[in-house]
Structure formats: C-alpha cells, structure tokens
N, C-alpha and C positions, 0 to 999 in steps of 0.2 A: 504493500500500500504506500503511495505517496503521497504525503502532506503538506509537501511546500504548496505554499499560497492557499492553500485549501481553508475556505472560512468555516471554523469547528465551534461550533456552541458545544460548551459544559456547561450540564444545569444544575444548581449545589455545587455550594464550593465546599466545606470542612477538608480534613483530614486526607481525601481516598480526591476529591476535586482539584486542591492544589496539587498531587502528583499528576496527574493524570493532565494539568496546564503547563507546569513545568515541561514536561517530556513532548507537548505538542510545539513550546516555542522551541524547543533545541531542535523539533521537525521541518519547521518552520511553516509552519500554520498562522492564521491571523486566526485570533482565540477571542472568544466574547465569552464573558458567564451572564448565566441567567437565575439570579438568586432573590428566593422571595424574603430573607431578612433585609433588615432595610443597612442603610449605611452605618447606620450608629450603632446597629447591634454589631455588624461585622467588625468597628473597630478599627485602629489606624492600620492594619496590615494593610485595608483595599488602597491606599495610596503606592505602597511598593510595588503592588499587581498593576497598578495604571500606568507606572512609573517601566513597568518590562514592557508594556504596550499592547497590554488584556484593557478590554471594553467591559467596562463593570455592570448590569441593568440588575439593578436593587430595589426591593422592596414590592416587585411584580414580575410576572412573569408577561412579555409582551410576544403577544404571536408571533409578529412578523419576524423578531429574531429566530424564531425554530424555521418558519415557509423561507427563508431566505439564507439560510445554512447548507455547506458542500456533507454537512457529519454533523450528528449530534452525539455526546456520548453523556448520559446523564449518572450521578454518582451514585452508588449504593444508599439505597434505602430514600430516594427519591419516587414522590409515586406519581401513577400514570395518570398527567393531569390533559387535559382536552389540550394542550397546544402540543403537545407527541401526535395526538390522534390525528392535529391540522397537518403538521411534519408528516405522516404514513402517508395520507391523500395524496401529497404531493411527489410521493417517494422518496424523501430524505432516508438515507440510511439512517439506524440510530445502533450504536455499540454499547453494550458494557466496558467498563477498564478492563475489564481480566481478555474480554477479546480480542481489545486494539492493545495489547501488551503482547497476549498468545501470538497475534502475526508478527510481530517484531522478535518476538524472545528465542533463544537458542536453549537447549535442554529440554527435560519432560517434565511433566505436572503429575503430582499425586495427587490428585481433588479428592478432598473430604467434606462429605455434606451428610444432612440429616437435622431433624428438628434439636434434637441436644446431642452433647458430647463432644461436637465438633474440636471444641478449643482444647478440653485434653488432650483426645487422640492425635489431632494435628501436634502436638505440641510433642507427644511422645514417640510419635511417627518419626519427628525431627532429628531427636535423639536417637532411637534407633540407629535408625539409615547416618547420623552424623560419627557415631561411635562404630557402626559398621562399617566407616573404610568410606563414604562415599560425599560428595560434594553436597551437600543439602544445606538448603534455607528454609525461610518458615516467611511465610506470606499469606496475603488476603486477609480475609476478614479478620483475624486475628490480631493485626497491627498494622505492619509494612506492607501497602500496597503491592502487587505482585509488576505492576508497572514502573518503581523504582527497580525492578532487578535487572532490566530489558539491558540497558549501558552495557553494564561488565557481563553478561551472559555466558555461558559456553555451552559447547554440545553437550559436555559430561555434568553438567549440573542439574541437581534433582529440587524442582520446588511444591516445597510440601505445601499446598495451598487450601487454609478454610475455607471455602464457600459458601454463603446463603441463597436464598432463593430469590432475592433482588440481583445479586450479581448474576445468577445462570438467568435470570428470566430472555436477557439479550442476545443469550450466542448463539452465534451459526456457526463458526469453524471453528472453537474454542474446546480441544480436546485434553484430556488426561491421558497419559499412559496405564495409568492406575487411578481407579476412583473407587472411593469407600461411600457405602451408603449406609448409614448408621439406623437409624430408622425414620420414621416420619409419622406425624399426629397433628393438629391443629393449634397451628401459630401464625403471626403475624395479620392478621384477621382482618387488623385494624390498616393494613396495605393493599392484602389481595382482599378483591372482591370475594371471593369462597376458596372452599378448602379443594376444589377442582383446580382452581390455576394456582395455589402454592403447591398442590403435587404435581403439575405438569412442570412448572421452574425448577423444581427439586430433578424430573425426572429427565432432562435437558441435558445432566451430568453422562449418563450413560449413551445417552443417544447419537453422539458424535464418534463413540469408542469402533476401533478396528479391530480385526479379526487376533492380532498378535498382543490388543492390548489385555489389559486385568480389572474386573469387577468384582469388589469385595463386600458382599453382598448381608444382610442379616436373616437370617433364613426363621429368625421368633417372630418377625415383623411381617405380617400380611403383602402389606403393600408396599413394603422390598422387595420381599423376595418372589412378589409375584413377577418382578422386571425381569429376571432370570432369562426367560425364556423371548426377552425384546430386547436384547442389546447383541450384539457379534461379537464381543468380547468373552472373553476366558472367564469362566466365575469362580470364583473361590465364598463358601459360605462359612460362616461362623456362629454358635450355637451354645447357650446356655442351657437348652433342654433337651436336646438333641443327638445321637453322634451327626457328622456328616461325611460325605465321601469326598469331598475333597477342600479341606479350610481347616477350623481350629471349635473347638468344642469342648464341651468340660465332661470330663469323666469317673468319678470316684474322687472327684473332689482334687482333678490332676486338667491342667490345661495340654489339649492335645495338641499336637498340629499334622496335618495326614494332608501328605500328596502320592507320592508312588509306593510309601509306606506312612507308618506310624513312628512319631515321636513323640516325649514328655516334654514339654515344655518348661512349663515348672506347678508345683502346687497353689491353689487358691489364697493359702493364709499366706503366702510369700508376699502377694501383692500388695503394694503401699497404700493403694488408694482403697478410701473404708466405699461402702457401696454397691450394691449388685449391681446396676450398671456398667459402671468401670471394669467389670468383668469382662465386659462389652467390647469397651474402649481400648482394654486391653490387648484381646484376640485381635478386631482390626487392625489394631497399630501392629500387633506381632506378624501376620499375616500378606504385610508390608513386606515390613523388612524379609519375611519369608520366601515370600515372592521374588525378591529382590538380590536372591543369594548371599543372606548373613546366616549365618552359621546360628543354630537355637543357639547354644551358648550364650552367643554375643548378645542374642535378642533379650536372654533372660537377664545377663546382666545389668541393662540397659532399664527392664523394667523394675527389677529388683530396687536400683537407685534411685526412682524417678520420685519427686514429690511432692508432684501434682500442681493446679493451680490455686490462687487463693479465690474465694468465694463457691470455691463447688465442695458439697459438701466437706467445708473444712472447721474442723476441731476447732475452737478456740479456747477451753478451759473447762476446767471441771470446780465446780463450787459447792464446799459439804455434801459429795456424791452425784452433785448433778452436773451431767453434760450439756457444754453449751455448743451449737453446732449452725455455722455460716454459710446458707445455700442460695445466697442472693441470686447468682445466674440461674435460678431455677423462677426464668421468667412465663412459663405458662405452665398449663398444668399437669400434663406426661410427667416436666420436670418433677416438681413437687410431688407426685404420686412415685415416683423411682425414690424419693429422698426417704418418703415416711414408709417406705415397702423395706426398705434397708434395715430400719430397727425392729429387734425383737420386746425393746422394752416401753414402757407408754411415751406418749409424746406429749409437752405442750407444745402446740403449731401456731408460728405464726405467718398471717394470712394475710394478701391485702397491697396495695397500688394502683395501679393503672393497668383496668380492664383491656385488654385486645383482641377480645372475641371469644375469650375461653365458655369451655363449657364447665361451671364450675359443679354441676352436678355429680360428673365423674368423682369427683371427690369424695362422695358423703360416706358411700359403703367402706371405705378406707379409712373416714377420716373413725365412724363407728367403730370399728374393730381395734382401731391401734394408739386411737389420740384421748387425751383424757379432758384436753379443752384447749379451745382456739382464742385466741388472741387478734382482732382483724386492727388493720390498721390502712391508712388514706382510701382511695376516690373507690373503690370495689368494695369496700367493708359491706354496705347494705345487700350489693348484689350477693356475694358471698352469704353472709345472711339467711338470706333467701333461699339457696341452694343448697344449707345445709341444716337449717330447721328441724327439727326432732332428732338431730346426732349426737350432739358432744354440748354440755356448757360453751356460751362464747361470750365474748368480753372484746367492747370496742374501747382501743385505747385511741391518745392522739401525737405521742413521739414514741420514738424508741428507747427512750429513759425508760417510759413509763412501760412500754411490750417488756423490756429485760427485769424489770422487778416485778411484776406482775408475774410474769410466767417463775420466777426464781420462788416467790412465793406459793405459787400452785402447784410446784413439782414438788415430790419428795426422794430422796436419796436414792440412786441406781435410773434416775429418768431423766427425759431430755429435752432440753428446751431448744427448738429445731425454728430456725428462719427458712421457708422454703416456699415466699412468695405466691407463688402461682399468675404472678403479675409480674410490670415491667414497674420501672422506680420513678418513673418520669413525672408525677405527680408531687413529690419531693423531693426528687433528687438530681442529679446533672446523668446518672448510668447508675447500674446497678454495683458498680468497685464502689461508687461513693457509699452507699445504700449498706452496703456489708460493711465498709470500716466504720461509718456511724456504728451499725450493731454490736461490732465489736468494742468498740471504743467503749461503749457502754456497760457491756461486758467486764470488761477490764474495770471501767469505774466502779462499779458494784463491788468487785475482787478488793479495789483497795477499802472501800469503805468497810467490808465485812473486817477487813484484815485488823483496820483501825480503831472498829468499834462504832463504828458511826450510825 
C-alpha cells in the first residue's frame, strides 16, 4: 500500500490514534483527525499535532471529512457512527490499525482473542515463546500498538498480539499464523448492536487463516469450538473436561499436551495463577509455545515462574482469616461468574459500575449457592438488584471505603471478600487499574487501622 499524499482520516485520537498518525506522516500521508472531544479536553498536546501538520476537527464529527478521504482508519473502540456509513456509500476504504500495520509488518502474528483472559495469556504466551529461544513482542490491545513495531520489523519476529472485537471488526487481509480463541459470551453491548456482530468480529480472527496456519481452539466453549470445522487452519483444542486428540487437556489433575503422542506437562497445583480459568489460559498459552517447537520443559518453566497480572483475580491480603481478592478486569459477567466459581468457600461479592448490556440474571443461581451477601456499588446497583432479588442479603454502598469495611464486617474467618465487578469502572473511575488500586488501597487502609487499633 502507498500513502504518500494519500488524505487519511483517523477518527479518535488517544493512545492506539497517535501511533497509528505518527506512522502515516513518516508514510507521508496528509492526516486529519476527526475527534469528538473538544479542544480543551484534548489538552495542549493538539498544538504539537498541528505543529507536525495533522488537521485537528474537534468536538464533532463533520461528514464531509470521512466522503472526502483516500482511507479512513478509525481507533479501537470507536463506534460505528453514521458518517463511516456516508464513507461505505461512497467507497472509502476504512482499516483497523492492526490491518494497515499487518501490510506493512514483517514477521507473524499470534492473535489472541476471546471475551476474557486475553491479557494473561497474551502476556504468558510472550514469555513462553521469549524464554523459548525466539524473537517475540507483546502488542495490541494490551499496550503497545502493534503498529509501532512495523519500523524495526523482521521476518523472524513473532508478535504476540491481544485482540478485541473493535480491532478485528475491520480486517480483510489481516492474518495470524497462530490465533487462540479463548472463549466468547456477551460483552461490549454497549458498542455492538447485538451479540450476533461481537461474535462475527470475534470470528474474523480465524477466517483469514491458511491451510499451514494454527487455530487454538476451546473445545468447553460452544461457540468456539463450533468454528472448528470453518476455518483451513490446523486446530489444536484445549480442555478442562475433556481428553482431546490433538491440544492440551487436564487429566488426573496433570496438564497434558498430545500431538503425535502424549506428554505431562506439568500438574494443576504447580500453576501460579489461583483460578479455574487460568487453567485455561494456561493450556492456550502452552499450546503456543507447543506449536511452536519449545521443548515442555521450557514451556513449564516458563509457567511455573509466571505471576500473573494485577487486577485479575489477584490476592491482596488476608485480614483475621479473611481473604481479600482484586478482580477489577472482570468487567462483565462470564468474568465475575469464572471469579466466584473459583472459590470453595463463601463469598462477600462485590457488584456494580457501569452496565454494558450484561445479563445480570446469569448470576443469581451462582451468586445463591456460593455468596453469603452482595455489596452493589455505582450506576448498575438497582439493575443488579433486580436481577438478583430473592438470592443472597444485599447492601448498596457509595465508595469503596465503605464496600471494604462492610464486607470485612460481614465475612467471618476462612471467607472472602471478592471485587468481581461484572461491570466496567467508567462511572467512577478513569479504567478498571484505577478501580482495583482504589480497592486495594482501601484494603490496605483497613490493615493499618486494625493493626493500630483504630
């Protein structure tokens, strides 16, 4: 593809928008963004952008910038607003980053996607394949845009790339050598119009793949592993209940991994991250590197050491017997259901943020059997509420002082006071890191005060 002179609207600037403008001027494209915050929220940066000799249109979005564009490439998690739709009519191309990066970049793509999990496995996938001997980065959705890597590129380098279902919605020739499909359930609601077009954007991942590439498949998950049978790629499945004939699957309490034979991988209690899930996340990411000619050995070292991200079910302390446990990225509800499925002991849960489509009914049979009382906090508290009526005590608080002592009061010695949202943070907070260090912080403050006498 060439960009010289090519007028390229990017619509949303943050994070994934300024790469994605940088790499069009060094193409040399004339670059306009199309951003509906206004000037003051953006801040003095939009002067250095004007100053490279980007067209700033703030605080609206105006059509005739998209009908009057050679390429639009709109940023992740931008949603499909009517002036794309004027842009189609007319035939404007419109790309993802990760596609206009994929035609430029040298090397192959691991694509990992799936409603949850993504960020661990991508991240231990990383490790793997980095400790295994081989060129690997870690890109997309996770941080680093996969379109800063394009520059220094080479054939032998492997990019281990997050994916969501905004980024795949755009591609046409943006393939994987390797793509993991973790599972899929009902999220982002509040972007796609239904749960039909976030599993077709999900399902975009596989559908570019070649007869020599590899699909890592979840064979627990319905509508993963029903792809099986629609992609040209090699599939390898993975199984917590299951044996299977050719992937990685748990067996007497030993992780397997089976291609032309049988091997141990290593046992369940070895693994660092606390979880059934991560069981999960495990086998995929092993399954990687398996794929990829590392030696089990290396693979198990690799997981044995690993540990983990923060905010997924992560430990934060134990206070006079009680556990306190940080699942802020369990931003819908699958999440939260994987968190409170993990413990054997009662749960205080707490609930609550910013609704985006969930069904939060799914919850009650779960929440009956294992929680001893909920805690709901910001914009979802009522609908929650509602959806769980005749299950469990519930208690609406209004900060996270108030969720951490409340719930430290309600639990008693050997139980756990479990953050596992089933919402996004966006009603209080900037993302869900901030949303978990507040809990934590809190956390901690309780610790000092018991410790003090307070």
């Amino acid at each position: 593809m060439d960009l010289e002179d090519k007028k390229v609207l990017v619509v949303g600037l943050g994070r994934t928008g300024e790469a994605i403008c940088d790499f069009l001027l060094q193409h040399g494209a004339h670059v306009k963004v199309s951003e509906k915050k206004t000037k003051e929220e953006l801040g003095p940066e939009i002067t250095d952008w004007e100053k490279k000799g980007i067209v700033m249109e703030t605080g609206e979005h105006d059509e005739a910038s998209f009908i009057e564009a050679d390429l639009i490439v709109p940023s992740p998690g931008v949603p499909w607003i009517p002036e794309l739709d004027a842009a189609v009519k007319k035939g404007i191309r419109i790309l993802s980053e990760i596609e206009l990066a994929f035609l430029f970049l040298k090397g192959k793509i691991v694509g990992i996607t799936g409603t949850n999990g993504k960020s661990t496995t991508a991240t231990l996938t990383h490790k793997i394949l980095k400790e295994g001997g081989h060129q690997a980065f870690l890109a997309g959705n996770i941080g680093n845009p996969l379109i800063n890597f394009v520059e220094n590129s080479l054939d032998n380098h492997l990019y281990v790339t997050e994916l969501s279902s905004f980024q795949l919605k755009h591609i046409e020739q943006f393939r994987a050598a390797v793509s993991v499909f973790l599972n899929v359930s009902p999220d982002h609601l509040d972007w796609h119009p239904s749960f039909d077009d976030y599993y077709e954007s999900k399902k975009k991942l596989l559908s570019t793949q070649r007869e020599n590439d590899i699909a890592i498949l979840n064979k627990d998950d319905p509508l993963v592993w029903e792809l099986k049978d629609k992609t040209k790629s090699r599939v390898f499945a993975f199984s917590r209940k299951t044996d299977v004939d050719q992937g990685c699957f748990l067996r007497d309490n030993w992780l397997i991994l089976k291609d032309s034979r049988e091997e141990k991988l290593m046992r369940a209690p070895e693994i660092p991250l606390f979880g059934i899930h991560n069981l999960e996340n495990v086998m995929a990411s092993a399954l990687v590197g398996h794929a990829l000619d590392i030696p089990v050995s290396r693979i198990r070292e690799s997981v044995v050491s690993f540990q983990g991200l923060e905010h997924r079910l992560e430990k934060v302390t134990t206070l006079r017997g009680i556990e306190f446990y940080n699942d802020s990225k369990a931003t819908n509800v699958d999440a939260s259901l994987k968190s409170i499925q993990s413990f054997e002991r009662k749960i205080i849960l707490i609930l609550g943020g910013r609704d985006k489509g969930g069904d939060f009914q799914k919850l009650k049979g779960p929440v009956a059997e294992k929680v001893k009382k909920v805690i709901l906090i910001g914009e979802a508290s009522e609908r929650i509420r509602e959806a769980l009526e005749g299950s469990v005590p519930m208690e609406t608080v209004s900060s996270y002082r108030e969720a951490v002592r409340v719930g430290y009061s309600e639990a008693d010695a050997d139980e756990v006071v479990l953050l596992a949202p089933a919402c996004t943070s966006f009603d209080m907070f900037q993302n869900f890191e901030e949303r978990g260090k507040v809990f934590k912080k809190e956390v901690l403050s309780l610790r000092k005060d018991l410790e003090t006498g307070k």
